[in-house]
Structures are given as C-alpha cells and as structure tokens.
C-alpha positions as CSV (number, residue, x, y, z in Angstrom):
1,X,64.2,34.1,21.5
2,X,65.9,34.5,24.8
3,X,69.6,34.4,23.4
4,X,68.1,36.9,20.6
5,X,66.9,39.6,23.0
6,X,70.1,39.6,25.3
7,X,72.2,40.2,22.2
8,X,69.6,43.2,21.4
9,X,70.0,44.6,25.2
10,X,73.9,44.3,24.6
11,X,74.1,46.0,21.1
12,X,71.7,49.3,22.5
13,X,74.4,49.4,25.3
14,X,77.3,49.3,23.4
15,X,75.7,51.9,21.5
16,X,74.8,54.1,24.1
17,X,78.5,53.3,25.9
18,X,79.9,54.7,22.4
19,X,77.7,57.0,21.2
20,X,79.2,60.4,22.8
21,X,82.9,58.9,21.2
22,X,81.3,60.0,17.6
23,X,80.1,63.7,18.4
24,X,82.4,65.4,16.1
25,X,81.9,63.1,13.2
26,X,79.9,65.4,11.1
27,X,76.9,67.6,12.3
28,X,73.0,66.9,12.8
29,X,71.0,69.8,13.0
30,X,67.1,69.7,14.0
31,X,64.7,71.0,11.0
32,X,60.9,72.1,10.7
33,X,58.8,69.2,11.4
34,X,57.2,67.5,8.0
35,X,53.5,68.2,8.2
36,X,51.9,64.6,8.0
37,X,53.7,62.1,10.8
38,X,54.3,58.7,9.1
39,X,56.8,56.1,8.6
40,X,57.1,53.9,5.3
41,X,57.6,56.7,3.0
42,X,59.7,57.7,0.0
43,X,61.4,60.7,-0.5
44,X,63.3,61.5,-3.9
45,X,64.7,65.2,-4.9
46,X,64.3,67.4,-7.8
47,X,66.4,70.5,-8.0
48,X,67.1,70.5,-4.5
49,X,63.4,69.8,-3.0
50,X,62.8,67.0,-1.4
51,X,59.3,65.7,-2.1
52,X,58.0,62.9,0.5
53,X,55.4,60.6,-0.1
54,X,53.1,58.2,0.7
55,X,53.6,55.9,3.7
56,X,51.7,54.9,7.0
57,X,50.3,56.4,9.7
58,X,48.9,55.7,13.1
59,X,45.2,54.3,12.9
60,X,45.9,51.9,9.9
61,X,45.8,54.1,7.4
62,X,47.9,54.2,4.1
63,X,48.9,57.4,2.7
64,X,48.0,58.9,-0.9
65,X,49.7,62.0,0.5
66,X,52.6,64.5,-1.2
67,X,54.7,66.9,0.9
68,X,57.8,69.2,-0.3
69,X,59.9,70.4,1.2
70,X,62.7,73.8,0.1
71,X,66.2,73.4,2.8
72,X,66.5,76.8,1.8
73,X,63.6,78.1,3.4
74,X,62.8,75.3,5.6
75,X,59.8,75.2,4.6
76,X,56.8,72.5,4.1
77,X,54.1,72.3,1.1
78,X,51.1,70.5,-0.2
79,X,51.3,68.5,-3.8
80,X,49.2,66.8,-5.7
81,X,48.3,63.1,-4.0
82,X,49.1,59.8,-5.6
83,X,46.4,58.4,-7.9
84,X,47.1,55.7,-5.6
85,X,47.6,55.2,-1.7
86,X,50.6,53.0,-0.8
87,X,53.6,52.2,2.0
88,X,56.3,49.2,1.5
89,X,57.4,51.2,-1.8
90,X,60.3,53.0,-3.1
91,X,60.7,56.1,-5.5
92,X,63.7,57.6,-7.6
93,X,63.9,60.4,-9.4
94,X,65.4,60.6,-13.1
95,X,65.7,63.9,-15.6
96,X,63.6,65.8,-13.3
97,X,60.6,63.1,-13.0
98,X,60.0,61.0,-10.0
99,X,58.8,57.1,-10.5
100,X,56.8,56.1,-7.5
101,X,57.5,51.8,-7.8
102,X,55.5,49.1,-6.1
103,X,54.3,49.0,-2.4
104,X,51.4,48.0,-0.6
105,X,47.6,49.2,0.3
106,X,44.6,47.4,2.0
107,X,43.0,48.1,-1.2
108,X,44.6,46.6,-3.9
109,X,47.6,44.6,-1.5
110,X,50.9,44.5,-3.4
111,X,51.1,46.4,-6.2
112,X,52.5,46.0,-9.7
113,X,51.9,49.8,-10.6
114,X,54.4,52.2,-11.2
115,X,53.5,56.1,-11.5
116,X,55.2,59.2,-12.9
117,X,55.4,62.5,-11.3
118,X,55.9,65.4,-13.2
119,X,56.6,68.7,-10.3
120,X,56.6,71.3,-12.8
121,X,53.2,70.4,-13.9
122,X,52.3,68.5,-10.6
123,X,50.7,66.0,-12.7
124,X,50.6,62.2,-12.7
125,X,51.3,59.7,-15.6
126,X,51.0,55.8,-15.0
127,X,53.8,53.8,-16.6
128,X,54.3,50.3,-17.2
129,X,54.2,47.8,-14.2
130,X,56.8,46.1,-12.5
131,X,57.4,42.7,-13.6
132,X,56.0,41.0,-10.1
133,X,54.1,42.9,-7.4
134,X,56.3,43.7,-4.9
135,X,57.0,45.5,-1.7
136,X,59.5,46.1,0.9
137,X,62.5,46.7,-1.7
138,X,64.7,49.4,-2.2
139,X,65.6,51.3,-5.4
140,X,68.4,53.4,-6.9
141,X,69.2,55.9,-10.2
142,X,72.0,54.5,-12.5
143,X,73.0,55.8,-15.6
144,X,69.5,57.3,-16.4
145,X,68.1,53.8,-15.0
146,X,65.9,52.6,-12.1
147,X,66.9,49.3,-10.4
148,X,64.8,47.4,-7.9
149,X,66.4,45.4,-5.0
150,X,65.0,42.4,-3.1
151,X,61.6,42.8,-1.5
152,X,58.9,40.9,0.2
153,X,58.0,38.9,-3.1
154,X,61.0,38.2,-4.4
155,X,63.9,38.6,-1.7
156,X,66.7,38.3,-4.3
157,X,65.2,39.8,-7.1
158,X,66.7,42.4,-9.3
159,X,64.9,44.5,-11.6
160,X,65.8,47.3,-14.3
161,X,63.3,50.1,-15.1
162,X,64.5,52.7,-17.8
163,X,61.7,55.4,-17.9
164,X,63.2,56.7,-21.7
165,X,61.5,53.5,-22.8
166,X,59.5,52.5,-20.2
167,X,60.7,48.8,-19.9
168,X,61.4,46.7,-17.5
169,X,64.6,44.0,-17.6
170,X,65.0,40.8,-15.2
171,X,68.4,41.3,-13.9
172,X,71.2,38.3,-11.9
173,X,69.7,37.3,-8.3
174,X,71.2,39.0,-5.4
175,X,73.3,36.7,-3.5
176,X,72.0,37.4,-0.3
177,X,68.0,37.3,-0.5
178,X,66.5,40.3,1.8
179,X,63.4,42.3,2.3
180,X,63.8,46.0,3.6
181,X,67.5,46.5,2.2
182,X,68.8,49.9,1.7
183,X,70.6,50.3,-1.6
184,X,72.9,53.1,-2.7
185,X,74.8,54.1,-5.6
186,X,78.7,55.0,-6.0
187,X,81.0,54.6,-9.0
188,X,79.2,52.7,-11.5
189,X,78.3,49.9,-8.6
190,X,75.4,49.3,-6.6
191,X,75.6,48.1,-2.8
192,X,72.5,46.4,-1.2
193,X,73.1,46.4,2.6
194,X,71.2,45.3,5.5
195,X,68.0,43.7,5.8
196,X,66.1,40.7,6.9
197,X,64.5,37.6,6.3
198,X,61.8,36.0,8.5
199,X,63.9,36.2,11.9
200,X,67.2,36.4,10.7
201,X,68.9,40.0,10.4
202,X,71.4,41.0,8.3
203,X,74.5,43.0,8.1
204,X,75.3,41.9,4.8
205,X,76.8,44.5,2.4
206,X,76.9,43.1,-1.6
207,X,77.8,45.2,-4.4
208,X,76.7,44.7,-7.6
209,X,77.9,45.9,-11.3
210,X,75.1,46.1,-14.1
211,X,77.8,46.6,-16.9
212,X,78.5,43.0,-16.4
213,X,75.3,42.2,-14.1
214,X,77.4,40.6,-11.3
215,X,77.3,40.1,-7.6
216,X,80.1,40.5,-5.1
217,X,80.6,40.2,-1.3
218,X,82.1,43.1,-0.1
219,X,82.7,43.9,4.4
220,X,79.8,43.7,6.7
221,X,78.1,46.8,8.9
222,X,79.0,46.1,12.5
223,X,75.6,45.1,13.5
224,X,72.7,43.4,12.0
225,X,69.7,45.7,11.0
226,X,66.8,46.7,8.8
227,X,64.7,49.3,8.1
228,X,67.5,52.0,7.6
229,X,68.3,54.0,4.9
230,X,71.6,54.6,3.0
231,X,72.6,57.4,1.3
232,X,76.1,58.2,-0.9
233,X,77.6,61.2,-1.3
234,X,81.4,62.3,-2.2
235,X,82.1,58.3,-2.9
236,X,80.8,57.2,0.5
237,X,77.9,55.4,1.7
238,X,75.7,56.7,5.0
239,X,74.1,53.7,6.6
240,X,71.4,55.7,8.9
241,X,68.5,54.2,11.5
242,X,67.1,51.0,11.1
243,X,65.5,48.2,13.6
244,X,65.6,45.0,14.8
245,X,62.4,42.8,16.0
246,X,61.9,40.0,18.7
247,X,62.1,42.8,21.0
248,X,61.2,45.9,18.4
249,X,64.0,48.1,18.8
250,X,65.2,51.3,16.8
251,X,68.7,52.9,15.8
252,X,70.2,56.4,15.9
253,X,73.2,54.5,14.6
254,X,75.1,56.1,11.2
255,X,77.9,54.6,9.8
256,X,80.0,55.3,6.7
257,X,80.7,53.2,4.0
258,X,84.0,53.6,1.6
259,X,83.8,51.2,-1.1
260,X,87.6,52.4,-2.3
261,X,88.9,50.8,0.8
262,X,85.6,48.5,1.7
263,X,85.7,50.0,5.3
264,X,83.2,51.1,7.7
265,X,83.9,53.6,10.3
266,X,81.1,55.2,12.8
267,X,79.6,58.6,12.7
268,X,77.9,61.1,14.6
269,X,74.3,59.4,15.8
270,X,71.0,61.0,14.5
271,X,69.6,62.4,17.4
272,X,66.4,60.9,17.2
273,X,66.4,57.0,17.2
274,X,64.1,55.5,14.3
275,X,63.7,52.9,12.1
276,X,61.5,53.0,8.5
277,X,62.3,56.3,7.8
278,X,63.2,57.7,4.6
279,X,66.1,60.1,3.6
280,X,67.6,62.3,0.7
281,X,70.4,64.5,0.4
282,X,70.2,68.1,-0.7
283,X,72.4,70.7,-1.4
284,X,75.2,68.2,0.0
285,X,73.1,67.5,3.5
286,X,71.5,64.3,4.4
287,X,68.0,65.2,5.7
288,X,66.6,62.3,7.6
289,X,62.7,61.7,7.4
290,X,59.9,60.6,9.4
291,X,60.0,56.8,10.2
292,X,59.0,55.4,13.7
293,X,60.3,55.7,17.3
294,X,60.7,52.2,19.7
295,X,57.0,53.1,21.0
296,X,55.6,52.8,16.6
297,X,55.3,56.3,17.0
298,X,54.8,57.5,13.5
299,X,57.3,61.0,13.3
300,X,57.0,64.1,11.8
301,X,61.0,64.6,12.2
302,X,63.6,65.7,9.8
303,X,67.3,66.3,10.9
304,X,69.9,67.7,8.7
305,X,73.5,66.0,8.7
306,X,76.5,67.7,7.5
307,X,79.1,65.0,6.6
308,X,82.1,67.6,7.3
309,X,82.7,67.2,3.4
310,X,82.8,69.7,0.6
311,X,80.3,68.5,-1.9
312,X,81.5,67.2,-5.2
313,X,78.6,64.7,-6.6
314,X,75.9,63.5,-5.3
315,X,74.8,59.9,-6.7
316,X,70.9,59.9,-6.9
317,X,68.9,56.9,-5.6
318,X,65.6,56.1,-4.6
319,X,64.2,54.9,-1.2
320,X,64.1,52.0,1.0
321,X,60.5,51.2,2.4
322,X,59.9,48.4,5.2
323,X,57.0,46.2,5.7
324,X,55.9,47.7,9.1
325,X,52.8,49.4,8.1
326,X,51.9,46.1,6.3
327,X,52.3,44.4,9.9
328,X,50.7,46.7,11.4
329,X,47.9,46.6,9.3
330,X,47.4,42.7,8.9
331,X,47.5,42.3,12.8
C-alpha cells in the first residue's frame, strides 16, 4: 500500500510538472452546467443532442433521471425518466434509438434489463435482457450493433446486441479481464483500454475485430487508470479523466490514440480533474460530462474539446460507467 501511494503522489506530479507543455494541443472550452450533479452516467447522441442519463448522486441515491442537452444553444432540458433507476451502466445509440444496457440500483442490484428510448416520441420500450446481469462495463455501436465489454460480473466478457432483431450473441473473452474499461470504435475494430481489477490498475489497450471475433494486444496508455472515458473521432481515440484508488485520486489527463501507427501522444488536460464521468462528441467536439472530483464531489460540469481537426466521421459508441456509486452505496 505504501509503494502504491508514492507511485500515485509521483504520477499527479509528473502530471502537474507537464501539464502546461500540452496547452496548445487542441481547445477546452467551459459549457452551461448540466442540471442534475452526478457521476456514473451515460450519455449517447441523437442528431447532435446529447441526452445524459441516469447515474449517482450524493446522498446514495440512484438516478431514474433524463437530461438533453442542444451545443447549439447551450442549452439544458427535462426528458422522460427511465422506467428504471440505475448507475454502473452503459448506453449506445443506433438508427436514432438509444439502448440503455445493464447497471446497478439498490432495488433490484445488477440488472439484466435493457431499455429503448425512442426521443422523437420520448417514449420507452423494454427489450430483451442481457445474457448475465452485469455492471461496470463499457459499450460501443458497430455496424448497426451494440457490444458490451468486461464488467463487474464477467471481467472478460464480450457481448453482441443487435436491436433490428433484438438478440443477444456470446462473443471471444477479452484477453485482459477488466471492470470500468472505456471502449471506442475506429475502423472496423474495437479497442478496450484501461480499467481495473480488485487492486490492480491497468493501462492495457486490446483491440478486438468482430468479423473474425479476435483479440489483439496493441501499445499501452502511459499510466494506469480507470474510470475514464474514450472517445474516437477522425481515426483517433481520446482517452479522457479517469482514477486510481488506494489513495482515491482523479485525472484531467487526455491522451490520443492512433491505431494506424498504435501511438499515444498527450493532449491538452480537461480543466476540471474527474473520474466516472461520461462523454460524447457532437458536431465534431468532445463534450466531457459530470463524473466526480478527488473530494466524490458529484459535478454538474461539461467542457467542450476542440481536437484542432476538421471533422470527417465520427464513430458512435456508447458509455463507460464505473462501480463508484455501487461503493458508495454498499459502504
């Protein structure tokens, strides 16, 4: 534990030592604050909104709650809840629907169920259930498909959804088993990175092909950490926030991915340090959401990023959710 903490007081020094060295690597901008503070959301998009939902807030309680939010106005509104409260999940839109996947509530603990949200009728449809309750995974679009990544259930599990049919398909093991990975998609591929198991933190980075539903190692982040969120855009991957335990400690670290050259380089810091927060990317801009500060502050933040690239495609995914609230609430 001793050994595990000085490394932690070394890496938020190095960061800090470094930090000013990446100011000009694309652009965060400060946006209006998302009505409900909580970390252990989702957020997926649909024509350019950015709905959030769900999650944990301060006082132990698990959110039912849906918020949208327009870039082009900057502006916040109220949806129709969930028919069911939940954090530790992960959502991803596909043909203008969003599928709101597993999680966790003090209710019902993990959860099977999978629901449908319709936002131009703002109505909810329950589809079929996940194959094992799960929470703490991440999830990503493909193709017209939904695949689930590791998780507090099954750390190496890998699961296909395809909401034209509404079936579910056991997929290969990832390698590397980990709970509150961040996956993103780019080219055809999938790459899980990050995450942790018991004490052990990862900065693992696998990418993994469902044509031929097969698993490859691929470069490591430069540090260790969970509870981030990735997103990929123009071909590269955005590895934002995250944390570490055993002292709790939260990132403003981003770092970008290119899977053509399997390099990572750093990039401008978010401004506001956080780990479990959820993000999306809108009219070519990452928009960072919520999560929690060092103190387990829940935020109501969102900060823009400009990557400094012209937007050509966008790969949609879903969110990574962390088992913090779950903590939280079991303690």
């Amino acid at each position: 534990m001793k050994n595990y903490s000085i490394y932690v007081i070394i890496l938020i020094g190095f960061h800090s030592l470094f930090s000013a060295s990446y100011a000009d690597e694309g652009k965060w901008v400060k946006k209006a604050d998302m009505p409900t503070a909580r970390w252990i959301l989702s957020t997926s998009v649909v024509e350019n909104k950015i709905y959030a939902i769900g999650g944990h807030k301060e006082g132990n309680i698990t959110l039912s709650k849906l918020e949208v939010y327009d870039p082009e106005t900057d502006l916040w509104e109220k949806k129709a809840d969930m028919p069911v409260a939940r954090e530790n999940f992960s959502t991803s839109a596909v043909n203008g629907k969003i599928y709101v996947i597993g999680g966790w509530n003090p209710i019902n603990n993990t959860l099977f169920r999978v629901d449908e949200y319709d936002p131009k009728t703002e109505t909810w449809t329950k589809k079929a259930d996940m194959p094992i309750a799960n929470w703490g995974f991440s999830s990503t679009e493909l193709n017209g498909k939904i695949y689930v990544v590791g998780g507090g259930t099954n750390s190496s599990g890998v699961y296909e959804y395809d909401p034209a049919r509404d079936k579910w398909i056991v997929k290969a093991n990832m390698p590397t088993g980990r709970c509150h990975v961040s996956i993103s998609a780019v080219h055809g591929k999938i790459y899980a990175i990050g995450g942790y198991i018991g004490n052990t933190f990862y900065p693992t980075v696998e990418e993994y092909d469902p044509e031929i539903d097969k698993w490859n190692k691929k470069a490591d982040m430069s540090f260790p950490r969970a509870g981030l969120s990735t997103e990929a855009i123009n071909g590269k991957i955005y590895a934002i926030g995250g944390y570490t335990l055993n002292p709790w400690a939260v990132f403003s670290i981003v770092e970008e991915y290119n899977p053509e050259t399997d390099t990572w380089k750093r990039k401008a810091d978010m401004p506001t340090a956080r780990g479990t927060l959820s993000t999306s990317i809108a009219n070519g801009k990452i928009y960072a959401i919520g999560g929690a500060t060092a103190g387990l502050n829940a935020l109501t933040t969102i900060e823009e990023y400009e990557t400094g690239f012209e937007e050509k495609s966008v790969d949609s995914k879903g969110k990574f959710a962390t088992f913090w609230g779950k903590l939280k609430v079991k303690n």
